[in-house]
Biopython code that builds the backbone (N, CA, C, O; Angstrom):
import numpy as np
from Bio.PDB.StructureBuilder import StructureBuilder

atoms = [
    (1, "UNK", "N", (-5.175, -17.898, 28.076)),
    (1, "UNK", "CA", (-5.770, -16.772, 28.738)),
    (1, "UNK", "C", (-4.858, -15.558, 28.620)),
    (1, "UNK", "O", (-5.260, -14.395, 28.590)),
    (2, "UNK", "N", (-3.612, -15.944, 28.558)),
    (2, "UNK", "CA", (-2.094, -15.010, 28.546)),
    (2, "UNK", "C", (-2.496, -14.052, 27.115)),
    (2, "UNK", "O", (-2.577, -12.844, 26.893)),
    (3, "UNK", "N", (-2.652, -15.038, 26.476)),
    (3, "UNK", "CA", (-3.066, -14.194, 24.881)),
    (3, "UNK", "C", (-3.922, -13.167, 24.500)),
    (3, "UNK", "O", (-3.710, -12.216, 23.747)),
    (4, "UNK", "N", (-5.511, -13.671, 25.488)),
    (4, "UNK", "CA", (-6.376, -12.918, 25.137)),
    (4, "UNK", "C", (-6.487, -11.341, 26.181)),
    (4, "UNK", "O", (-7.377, -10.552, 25.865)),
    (5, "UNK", "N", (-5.806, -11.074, 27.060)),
    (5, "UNK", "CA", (-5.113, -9.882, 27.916)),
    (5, "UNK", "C", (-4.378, -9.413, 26.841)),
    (5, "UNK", "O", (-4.906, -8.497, 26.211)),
    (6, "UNK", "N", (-3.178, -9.846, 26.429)),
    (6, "UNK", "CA", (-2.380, -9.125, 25.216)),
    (6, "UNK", "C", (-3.043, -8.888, 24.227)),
    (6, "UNK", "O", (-2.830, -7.773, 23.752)),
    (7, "UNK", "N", (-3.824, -9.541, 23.681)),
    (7, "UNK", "CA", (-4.588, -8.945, 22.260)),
    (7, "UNK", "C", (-5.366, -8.037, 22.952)),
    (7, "UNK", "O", (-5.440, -7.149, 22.103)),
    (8, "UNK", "N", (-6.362, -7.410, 24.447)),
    (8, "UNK", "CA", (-6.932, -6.628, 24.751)),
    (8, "UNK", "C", (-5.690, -5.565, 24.449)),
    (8, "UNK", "O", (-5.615, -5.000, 23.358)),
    (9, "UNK", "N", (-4.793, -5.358, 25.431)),
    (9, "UNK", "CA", (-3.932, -4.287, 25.588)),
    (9, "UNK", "C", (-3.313, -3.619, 24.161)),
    (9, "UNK", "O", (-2.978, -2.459, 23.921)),
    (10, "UNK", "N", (-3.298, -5.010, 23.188)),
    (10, "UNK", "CA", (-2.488, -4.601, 22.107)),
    (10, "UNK", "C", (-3.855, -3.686, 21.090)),
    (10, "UNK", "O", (-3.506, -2.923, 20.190)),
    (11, "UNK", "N", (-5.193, -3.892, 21.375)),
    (11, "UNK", "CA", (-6.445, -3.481, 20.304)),
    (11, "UNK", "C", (-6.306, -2.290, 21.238)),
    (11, "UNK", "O", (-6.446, -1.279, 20.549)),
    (12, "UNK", "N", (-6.102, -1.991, 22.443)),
    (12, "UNK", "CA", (-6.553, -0.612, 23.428)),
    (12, "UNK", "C", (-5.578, -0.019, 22.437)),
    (12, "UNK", "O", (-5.993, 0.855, 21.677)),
    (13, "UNK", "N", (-4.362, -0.401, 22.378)),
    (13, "UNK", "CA", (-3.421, 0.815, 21.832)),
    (13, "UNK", "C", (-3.458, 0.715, 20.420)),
    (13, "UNK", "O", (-2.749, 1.628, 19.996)),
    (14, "UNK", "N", (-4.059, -0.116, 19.226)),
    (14, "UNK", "CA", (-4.183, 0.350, 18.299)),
    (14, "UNK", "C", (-5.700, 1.194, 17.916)),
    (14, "UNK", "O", (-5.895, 1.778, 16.850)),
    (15, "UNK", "N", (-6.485, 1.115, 18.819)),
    (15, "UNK", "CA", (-7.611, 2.309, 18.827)),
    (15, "UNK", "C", (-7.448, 3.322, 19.322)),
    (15, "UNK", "O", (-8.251, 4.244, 19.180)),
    (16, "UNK", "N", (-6.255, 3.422, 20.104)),
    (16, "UNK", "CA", (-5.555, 4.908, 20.356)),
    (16, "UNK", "C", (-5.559, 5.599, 19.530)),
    (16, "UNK", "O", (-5.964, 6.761, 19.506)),
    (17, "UNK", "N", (-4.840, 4.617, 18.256)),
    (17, "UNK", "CA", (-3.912, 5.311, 17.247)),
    (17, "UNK", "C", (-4.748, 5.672, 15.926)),
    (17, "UNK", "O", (-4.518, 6.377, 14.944)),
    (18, "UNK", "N", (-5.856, 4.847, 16.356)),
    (18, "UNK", "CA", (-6.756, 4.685, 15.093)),
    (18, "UNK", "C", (-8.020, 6.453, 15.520)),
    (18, "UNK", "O", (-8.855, 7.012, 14.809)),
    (19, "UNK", "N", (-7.768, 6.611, 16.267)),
    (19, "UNK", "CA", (-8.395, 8.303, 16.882)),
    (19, "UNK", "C", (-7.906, 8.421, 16.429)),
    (19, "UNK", "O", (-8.274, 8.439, 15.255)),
    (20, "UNK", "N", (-6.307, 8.683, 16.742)),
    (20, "UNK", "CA", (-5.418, 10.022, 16.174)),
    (20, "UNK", "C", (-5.187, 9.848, 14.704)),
    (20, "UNK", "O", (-4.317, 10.543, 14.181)),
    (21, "UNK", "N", (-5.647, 9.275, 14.217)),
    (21, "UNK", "CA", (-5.251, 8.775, 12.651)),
    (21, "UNK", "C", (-6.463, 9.784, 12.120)),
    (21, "UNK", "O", (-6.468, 10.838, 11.484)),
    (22, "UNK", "N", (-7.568, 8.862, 12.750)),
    (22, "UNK", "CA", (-9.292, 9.706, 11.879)),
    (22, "UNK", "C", (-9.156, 11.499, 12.701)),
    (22, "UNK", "O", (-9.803, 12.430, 12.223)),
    (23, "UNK", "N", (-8.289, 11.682, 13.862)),
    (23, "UNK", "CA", (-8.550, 13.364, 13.816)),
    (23, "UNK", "C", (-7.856, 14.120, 12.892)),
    (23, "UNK", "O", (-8.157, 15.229, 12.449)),
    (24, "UNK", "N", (-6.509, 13.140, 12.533)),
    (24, "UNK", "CA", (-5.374, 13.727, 11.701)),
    (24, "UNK", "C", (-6.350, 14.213, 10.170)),
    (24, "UNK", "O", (-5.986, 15.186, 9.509)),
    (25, "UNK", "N", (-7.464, 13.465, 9.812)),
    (25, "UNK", "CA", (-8.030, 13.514, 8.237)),
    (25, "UNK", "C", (-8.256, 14.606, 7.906)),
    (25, "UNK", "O", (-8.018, 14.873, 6.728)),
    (26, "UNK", "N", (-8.839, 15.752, 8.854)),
    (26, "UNK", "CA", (-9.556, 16.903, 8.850)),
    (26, "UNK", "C", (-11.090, 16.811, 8.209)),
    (26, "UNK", "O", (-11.500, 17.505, 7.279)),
    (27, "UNK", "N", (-11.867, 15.752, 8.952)),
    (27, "UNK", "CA", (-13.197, 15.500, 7.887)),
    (27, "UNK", "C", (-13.560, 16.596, 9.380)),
    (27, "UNK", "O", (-13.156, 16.373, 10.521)),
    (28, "UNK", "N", (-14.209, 17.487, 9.044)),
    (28, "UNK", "CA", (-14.685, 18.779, 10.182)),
    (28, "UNK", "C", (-16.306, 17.256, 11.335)),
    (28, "UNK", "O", (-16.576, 17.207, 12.535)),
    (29, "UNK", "N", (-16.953, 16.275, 9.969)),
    (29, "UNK", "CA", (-18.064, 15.532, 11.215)),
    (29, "UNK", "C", (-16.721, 14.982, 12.029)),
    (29, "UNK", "O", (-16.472, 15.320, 13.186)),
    (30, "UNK", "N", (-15.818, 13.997, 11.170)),
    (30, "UNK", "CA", (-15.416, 12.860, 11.619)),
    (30, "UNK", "C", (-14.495, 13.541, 12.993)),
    (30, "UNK", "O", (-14.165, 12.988, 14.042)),
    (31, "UNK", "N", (-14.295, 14.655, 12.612)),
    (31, "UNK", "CA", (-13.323, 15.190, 14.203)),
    (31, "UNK", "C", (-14.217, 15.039, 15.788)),
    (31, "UNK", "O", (-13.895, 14.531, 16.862)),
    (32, "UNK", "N", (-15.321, 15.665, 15.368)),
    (32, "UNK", "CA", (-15.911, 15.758, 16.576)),
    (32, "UNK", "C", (-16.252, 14.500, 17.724)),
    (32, "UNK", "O", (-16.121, 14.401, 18.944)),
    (33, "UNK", "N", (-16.832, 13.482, 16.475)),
    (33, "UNK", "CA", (-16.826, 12.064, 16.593)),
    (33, "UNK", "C", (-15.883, 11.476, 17.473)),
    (33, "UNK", "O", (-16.111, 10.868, 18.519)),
    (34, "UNK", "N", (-14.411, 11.814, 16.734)),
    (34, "UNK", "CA", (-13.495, 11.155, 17.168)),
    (34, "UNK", "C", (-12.977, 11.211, 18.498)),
    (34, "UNK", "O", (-12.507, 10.429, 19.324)),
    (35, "UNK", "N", (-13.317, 12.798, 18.366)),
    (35, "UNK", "CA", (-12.401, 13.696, 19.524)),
    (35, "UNK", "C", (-13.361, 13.000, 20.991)),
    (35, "UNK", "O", (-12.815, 12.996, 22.094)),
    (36, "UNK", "N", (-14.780, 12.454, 20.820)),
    (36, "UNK", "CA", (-15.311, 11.860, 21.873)),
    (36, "UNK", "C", (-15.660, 10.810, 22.111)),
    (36, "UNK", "O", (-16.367, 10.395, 23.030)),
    (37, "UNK", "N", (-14.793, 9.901, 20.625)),
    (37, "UNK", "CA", (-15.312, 8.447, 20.697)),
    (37, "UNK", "C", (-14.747, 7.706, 21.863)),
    (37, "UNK", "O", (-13.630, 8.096, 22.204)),
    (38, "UNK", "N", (-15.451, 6.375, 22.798)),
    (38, "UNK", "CA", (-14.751, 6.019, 24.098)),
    (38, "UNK", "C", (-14.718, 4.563, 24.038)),
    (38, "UNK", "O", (-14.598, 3.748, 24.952)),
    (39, "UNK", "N", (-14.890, 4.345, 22.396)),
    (39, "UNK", "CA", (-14.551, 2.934, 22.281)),
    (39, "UNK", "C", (-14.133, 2.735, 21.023)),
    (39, "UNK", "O", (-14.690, 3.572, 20.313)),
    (40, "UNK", "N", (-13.211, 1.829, 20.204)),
    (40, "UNK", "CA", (-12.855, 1.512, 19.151)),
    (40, "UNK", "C", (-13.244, 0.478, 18.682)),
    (40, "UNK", "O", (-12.882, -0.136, 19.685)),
    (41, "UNK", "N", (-13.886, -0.718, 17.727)),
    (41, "UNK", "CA", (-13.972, -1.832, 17.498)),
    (41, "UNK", "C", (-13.807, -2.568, 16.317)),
    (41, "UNK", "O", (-14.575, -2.616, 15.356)),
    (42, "UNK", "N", (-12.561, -3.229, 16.502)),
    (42, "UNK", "CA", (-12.189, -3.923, 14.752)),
    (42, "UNK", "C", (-13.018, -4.609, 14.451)),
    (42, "UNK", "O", (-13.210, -5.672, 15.040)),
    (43, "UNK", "N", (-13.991, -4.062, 13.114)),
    (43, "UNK", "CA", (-14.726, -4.995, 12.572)),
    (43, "UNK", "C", (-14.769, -6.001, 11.774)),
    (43, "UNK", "O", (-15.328, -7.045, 12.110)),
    (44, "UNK", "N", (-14.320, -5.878, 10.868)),
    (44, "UNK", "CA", (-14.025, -6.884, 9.553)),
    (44, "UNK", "C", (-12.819, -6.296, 8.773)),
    (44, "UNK", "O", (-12.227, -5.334, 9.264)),
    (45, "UNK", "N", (-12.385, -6.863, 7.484)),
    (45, "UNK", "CA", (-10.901, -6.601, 6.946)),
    (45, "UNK", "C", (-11.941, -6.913, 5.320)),
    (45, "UNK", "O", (-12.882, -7.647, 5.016)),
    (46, "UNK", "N", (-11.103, -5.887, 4.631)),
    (46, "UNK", "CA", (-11.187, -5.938, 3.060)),
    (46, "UNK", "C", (-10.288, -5.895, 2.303)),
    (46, "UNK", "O", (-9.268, -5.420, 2.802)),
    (47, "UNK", "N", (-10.163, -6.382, 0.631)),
    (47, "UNK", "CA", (-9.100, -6.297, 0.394)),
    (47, "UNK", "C", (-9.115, -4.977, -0.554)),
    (47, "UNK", "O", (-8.300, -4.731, -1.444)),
    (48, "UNK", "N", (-10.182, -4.215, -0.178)),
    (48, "UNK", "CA", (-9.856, -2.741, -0.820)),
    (48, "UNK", "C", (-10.586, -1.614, -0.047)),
    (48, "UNK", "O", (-11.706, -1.835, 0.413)),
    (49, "UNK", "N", (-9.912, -0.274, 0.127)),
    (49, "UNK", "CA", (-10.354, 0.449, 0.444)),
    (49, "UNK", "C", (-11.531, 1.340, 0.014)),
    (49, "UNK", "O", (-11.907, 2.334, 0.634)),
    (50, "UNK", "N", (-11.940, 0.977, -0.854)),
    (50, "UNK", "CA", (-13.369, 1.782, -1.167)),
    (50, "UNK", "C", (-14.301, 0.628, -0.839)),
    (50, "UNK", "O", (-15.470, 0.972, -1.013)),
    (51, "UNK", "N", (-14.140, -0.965, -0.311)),
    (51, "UNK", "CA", (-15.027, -1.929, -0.071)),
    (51, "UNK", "C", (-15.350, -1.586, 1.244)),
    (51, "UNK", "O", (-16.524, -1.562, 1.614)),
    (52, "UNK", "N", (-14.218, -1.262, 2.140)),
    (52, "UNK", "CA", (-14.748, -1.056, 3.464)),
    (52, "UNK", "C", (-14.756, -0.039, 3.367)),
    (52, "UNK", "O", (-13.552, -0.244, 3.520)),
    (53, "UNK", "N", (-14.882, 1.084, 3.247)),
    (53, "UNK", "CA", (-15.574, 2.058, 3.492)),
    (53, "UNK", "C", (-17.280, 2.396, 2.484)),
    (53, "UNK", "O", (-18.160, 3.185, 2.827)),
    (54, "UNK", "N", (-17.275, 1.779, 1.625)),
    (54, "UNK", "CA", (-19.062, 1.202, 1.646)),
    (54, "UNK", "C", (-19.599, 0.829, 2.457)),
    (54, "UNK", "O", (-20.598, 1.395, 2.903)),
    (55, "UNK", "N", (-18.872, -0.794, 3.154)),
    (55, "UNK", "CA", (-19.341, -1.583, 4.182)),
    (55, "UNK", "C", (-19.440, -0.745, 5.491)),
    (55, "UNK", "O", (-20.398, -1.014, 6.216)),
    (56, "UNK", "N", (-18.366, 0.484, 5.998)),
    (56, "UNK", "CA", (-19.177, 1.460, 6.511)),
    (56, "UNK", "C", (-20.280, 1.944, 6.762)),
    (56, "UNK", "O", (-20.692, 2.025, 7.919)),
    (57, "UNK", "N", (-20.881, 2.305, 5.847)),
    (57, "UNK", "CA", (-22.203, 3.120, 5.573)),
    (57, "UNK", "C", (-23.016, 2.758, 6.043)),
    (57, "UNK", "O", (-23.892, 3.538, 6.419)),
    (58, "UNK", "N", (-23.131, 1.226, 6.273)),
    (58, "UNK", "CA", (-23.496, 0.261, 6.456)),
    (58, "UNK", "C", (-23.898, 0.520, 8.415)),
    (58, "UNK", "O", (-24.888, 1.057, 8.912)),
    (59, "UNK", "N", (-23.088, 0.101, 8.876)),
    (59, "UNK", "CA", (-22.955, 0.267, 10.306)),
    (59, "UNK", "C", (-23.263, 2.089, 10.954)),
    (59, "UNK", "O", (-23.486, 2.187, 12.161)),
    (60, "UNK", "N", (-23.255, 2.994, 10.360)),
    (60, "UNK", "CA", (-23.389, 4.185, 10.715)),
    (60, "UNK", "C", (-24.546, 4.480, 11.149)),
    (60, "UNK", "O", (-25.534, 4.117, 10.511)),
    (61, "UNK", "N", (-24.684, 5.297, 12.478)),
    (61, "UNK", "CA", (-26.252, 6.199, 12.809)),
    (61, "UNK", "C", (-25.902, 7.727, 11.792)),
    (61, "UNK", "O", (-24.786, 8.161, 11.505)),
    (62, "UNK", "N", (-26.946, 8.175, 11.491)),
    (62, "UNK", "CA", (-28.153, 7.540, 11.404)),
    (62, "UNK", "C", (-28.948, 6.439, 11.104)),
    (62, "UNK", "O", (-29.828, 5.857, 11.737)),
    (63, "UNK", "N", (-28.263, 6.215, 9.586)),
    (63, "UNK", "CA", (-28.800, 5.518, 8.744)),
    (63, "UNK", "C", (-28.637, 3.615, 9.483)),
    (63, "UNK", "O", (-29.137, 2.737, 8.780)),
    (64, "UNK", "N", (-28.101, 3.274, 10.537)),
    (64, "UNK", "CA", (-27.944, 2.645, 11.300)),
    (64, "UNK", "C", (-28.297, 2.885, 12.590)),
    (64, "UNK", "O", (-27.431, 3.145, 13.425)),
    (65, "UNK", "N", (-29.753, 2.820, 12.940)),
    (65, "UNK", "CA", (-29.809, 3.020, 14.762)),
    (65, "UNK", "C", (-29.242, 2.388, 15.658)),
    (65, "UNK", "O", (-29.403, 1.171, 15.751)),
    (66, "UNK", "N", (-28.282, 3.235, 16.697)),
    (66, "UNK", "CA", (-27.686, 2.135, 17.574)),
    (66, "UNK", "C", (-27.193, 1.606, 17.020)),
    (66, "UNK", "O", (-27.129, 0.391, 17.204)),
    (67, "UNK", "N", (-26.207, 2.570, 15.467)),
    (67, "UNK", "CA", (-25.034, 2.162, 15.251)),
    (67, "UNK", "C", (-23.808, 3.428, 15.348)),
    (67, "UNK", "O", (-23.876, 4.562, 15.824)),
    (68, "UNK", "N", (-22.810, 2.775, 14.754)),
    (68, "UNK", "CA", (-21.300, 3.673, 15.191)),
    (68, "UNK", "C", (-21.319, 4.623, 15.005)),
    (68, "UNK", "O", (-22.029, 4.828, 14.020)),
    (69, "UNK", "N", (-20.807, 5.726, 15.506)),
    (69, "UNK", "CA", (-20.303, 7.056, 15.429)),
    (69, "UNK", "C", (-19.642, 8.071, 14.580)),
    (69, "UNK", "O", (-19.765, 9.287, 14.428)),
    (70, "UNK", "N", (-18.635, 6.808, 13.907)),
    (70, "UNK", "CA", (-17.942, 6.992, 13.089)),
    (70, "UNK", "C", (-17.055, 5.954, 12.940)),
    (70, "UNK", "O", (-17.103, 5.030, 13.752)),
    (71, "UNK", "N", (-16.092, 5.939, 11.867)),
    (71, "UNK", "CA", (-15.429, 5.127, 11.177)),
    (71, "UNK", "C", (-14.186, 5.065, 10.775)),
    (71, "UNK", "O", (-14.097, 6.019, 10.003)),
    (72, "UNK", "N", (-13.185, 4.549, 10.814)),
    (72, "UNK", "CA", (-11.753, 4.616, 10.436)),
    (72, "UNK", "C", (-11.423, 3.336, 8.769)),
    (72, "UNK", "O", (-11.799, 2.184, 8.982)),
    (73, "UNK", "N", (-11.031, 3.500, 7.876)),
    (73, "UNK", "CA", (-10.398, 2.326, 6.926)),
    (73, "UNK", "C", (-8.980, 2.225, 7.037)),
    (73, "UNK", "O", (-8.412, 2.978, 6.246)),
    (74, "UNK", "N", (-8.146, 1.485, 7.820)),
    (74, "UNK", "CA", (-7.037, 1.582, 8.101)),
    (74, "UNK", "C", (-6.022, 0.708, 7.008)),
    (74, "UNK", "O", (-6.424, -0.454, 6.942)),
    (75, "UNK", "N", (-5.008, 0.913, 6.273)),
    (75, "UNK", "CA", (-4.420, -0.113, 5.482)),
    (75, "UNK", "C", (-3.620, -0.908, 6.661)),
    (75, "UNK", "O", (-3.013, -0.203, 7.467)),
    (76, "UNK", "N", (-3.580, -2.138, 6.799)),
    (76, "UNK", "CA", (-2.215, -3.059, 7.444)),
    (76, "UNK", "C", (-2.078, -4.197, 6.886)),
    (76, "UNK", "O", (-3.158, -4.781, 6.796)),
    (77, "UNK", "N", (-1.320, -4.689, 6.526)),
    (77, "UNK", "CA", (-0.771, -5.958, 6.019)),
    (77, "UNK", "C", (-1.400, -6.388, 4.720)),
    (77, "UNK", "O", (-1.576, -7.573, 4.436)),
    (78, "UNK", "N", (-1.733, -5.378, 3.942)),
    (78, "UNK", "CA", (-1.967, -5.542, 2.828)),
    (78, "UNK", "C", (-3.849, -5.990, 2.735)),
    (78, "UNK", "O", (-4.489, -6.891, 2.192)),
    (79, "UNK", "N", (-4.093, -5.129, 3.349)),
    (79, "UNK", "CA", (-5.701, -5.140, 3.820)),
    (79, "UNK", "C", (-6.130, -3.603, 4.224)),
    (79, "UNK", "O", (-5.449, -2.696, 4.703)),
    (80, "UNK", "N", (-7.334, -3.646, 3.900)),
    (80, "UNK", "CA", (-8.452, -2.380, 4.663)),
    (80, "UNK", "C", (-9.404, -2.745, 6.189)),
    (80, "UNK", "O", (-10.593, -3.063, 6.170)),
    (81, "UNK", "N", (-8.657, -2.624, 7.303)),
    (81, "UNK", "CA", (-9.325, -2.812, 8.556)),
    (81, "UNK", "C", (-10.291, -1.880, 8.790)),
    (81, "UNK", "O", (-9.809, -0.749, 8.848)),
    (82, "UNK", "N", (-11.737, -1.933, 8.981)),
    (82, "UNK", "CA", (-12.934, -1.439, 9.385)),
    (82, "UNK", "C", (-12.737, -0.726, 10.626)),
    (82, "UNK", "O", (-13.434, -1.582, 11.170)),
    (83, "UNK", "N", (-12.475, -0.056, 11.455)),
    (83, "UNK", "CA", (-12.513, 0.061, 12.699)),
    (83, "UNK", "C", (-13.991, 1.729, 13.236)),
    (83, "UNK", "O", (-14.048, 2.952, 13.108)),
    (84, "UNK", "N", (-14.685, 0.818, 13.706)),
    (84, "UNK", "CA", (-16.116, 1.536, 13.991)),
    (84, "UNK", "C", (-15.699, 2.378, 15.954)),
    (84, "UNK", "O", (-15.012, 1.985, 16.898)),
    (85, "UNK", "N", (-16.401, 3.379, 15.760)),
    (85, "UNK", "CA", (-16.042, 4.037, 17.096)),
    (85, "UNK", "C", (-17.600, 4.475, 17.331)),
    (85, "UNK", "O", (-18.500, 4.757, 16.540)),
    (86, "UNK", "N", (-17.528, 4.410, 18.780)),
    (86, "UNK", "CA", (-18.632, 4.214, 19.338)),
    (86, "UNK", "C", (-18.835, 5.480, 20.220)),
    (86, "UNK", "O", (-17.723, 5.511, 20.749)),
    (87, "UNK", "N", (-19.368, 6.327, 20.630)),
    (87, "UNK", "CA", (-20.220, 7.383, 21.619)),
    (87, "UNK", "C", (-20.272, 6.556, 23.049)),
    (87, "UNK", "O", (-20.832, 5.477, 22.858)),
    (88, "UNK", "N", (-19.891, 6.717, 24.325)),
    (88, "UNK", "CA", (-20.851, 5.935, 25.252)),
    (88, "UNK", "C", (-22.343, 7.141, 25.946)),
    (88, "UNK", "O", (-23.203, 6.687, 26.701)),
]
sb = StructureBuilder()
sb.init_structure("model")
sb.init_model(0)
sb.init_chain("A")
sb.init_seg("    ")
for serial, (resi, resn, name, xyz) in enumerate(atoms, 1):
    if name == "N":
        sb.init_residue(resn, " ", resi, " ")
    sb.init_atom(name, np.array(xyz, "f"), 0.0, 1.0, " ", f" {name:<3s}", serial, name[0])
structure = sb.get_structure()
């Protein structure tokens, strides 16, 4: 149970970082997005960055109703992490 509290606290603060990462891009949509997204959610992992960010496109409103907001492709450990941000 100890674990799954730390993996919460430890995903709160890497969706911190994963905002300030997608405001840092200067995409003029992806700022606005970001600047009000109120949730972060790791989705899946690729082993290339133009795979997940296809697989993006994928999950996005419009073209996805009652889907994400916007989108982050993060490199870590020798992977492309998905991370979808949500509007509440």
């Amino acid at each position: 149970m100890l674990s799954v509290g730390v993996a919460m606290v430890v995903g709160l603060g890497l969706a911190t970082g994963v905002a300030g990462a997608a405001s840092a891009r200067g995409d003029t949509g992806g700022q606005a997005a970001v600047a009000a997204a109120d949730f972060w959610y790791l989705h899946s992992s690729y082993n290339r960055q133009a795979a997940c960010e296809a697989a993006a496109q994928l999950y996005l409103w419009p073209s996805n109703p009652g889907g994400a907001d916007d989108y982050e492709c993060r490199s870590e450990g020798g992977r492309w992490n998905l991370w979808l941000g949500f509007l509440s």
